[in-house]
N, C-alpha and C positions, 0 to 999 in steps of 0.2 A: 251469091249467097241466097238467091230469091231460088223458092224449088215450085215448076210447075203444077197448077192445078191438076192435070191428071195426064195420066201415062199417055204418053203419045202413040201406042201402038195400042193399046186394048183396052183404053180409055179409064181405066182404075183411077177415080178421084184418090189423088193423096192425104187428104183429110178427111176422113174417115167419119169426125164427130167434130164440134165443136171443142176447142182445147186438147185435140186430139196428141200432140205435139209434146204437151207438156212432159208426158213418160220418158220420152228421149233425155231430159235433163239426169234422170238415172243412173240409164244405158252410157250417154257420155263422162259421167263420173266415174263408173266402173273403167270405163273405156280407159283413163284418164291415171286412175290406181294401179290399171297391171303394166302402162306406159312406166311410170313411175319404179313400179317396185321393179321392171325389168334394166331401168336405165341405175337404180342403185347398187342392182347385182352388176352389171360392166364395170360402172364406176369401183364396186369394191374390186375385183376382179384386176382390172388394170391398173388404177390409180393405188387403191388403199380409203379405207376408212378411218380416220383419227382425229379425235377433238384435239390433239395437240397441237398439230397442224394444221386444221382448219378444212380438213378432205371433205368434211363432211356438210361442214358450208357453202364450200363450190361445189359440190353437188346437187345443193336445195334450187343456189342458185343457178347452175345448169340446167335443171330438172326443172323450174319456173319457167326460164326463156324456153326450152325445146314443148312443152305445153302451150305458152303461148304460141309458138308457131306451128304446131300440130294442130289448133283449134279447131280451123277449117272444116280439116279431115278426120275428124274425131266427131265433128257435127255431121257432117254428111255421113259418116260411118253407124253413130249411133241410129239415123232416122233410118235408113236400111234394114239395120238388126230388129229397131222396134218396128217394120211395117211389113216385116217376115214373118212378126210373133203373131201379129193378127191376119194377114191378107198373106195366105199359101197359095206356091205356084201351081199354076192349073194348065197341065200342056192342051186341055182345048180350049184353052181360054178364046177364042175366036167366038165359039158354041157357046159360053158361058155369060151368065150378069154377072158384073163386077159386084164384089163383096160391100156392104154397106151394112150402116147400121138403124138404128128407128126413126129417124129423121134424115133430111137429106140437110147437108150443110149450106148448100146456093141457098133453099126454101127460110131457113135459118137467116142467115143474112139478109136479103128480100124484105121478110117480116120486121126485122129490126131497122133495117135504111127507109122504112116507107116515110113519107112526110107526116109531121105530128106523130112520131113515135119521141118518147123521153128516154125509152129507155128501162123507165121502171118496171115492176110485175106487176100484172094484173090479177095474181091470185089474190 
């Protein structure tokens, strides 16, 4: 579950900014909806939908347990999709700096871990 600080071949920091990550919760919602809306078109498709019988019950509940075991991959999926939308492939990326933003995120953490730091702002 743990993702490397930066690309082992062309060194792209995967944390881009501080709380850089958070956007992926999104990307894996979405991700999580068309899972869904795709495994209720089967379920209607094969089974049937009906309150009468309950089709539609075992299907939340199907549809619960196969999301929880997709998580995983639904997490590692969305961080993909979101670190495509800001850092594009560069075939010289050999020749090239890695993509960053107005801060560097190590300098970031540094400044906050030094000793007698609280934490607070000093604006």
């Amino acid at each position: 579950m743990k993702m490397p600080e930066k690309c082992p071949e062309c060194g792209q920091p995967f944390e881009l900014e501080v709380g850089f990550w958070y956007g992926t919760g999104y990307i894996s919602y979405f991700l999580s909806f068309i899972v869904s809306v795709l495994t209720l078109i089967a379920w209607w498709l094969l089974v049937g939908i009906s309150l009468k019988d309950n089709h539609f019950f075992w299907w939340m509940g199907f549809n619960a347990a196969f999301l929880v075991f997709l998580q995983p991959w639904l997490m590692r999926l969305s961080r993909v999709v979101y670190l495509y939308i800001f850092v594009h492939y560069d075939p010289n990326y050999k020749d090239s700096s890695v993509t960053s933003f107005d801060y560097e995120t190590e300098e970031y953490y540094k400044k906050r871990n030094e000793p007698g730091d609280t934490g607070a702002s000093t604006k």
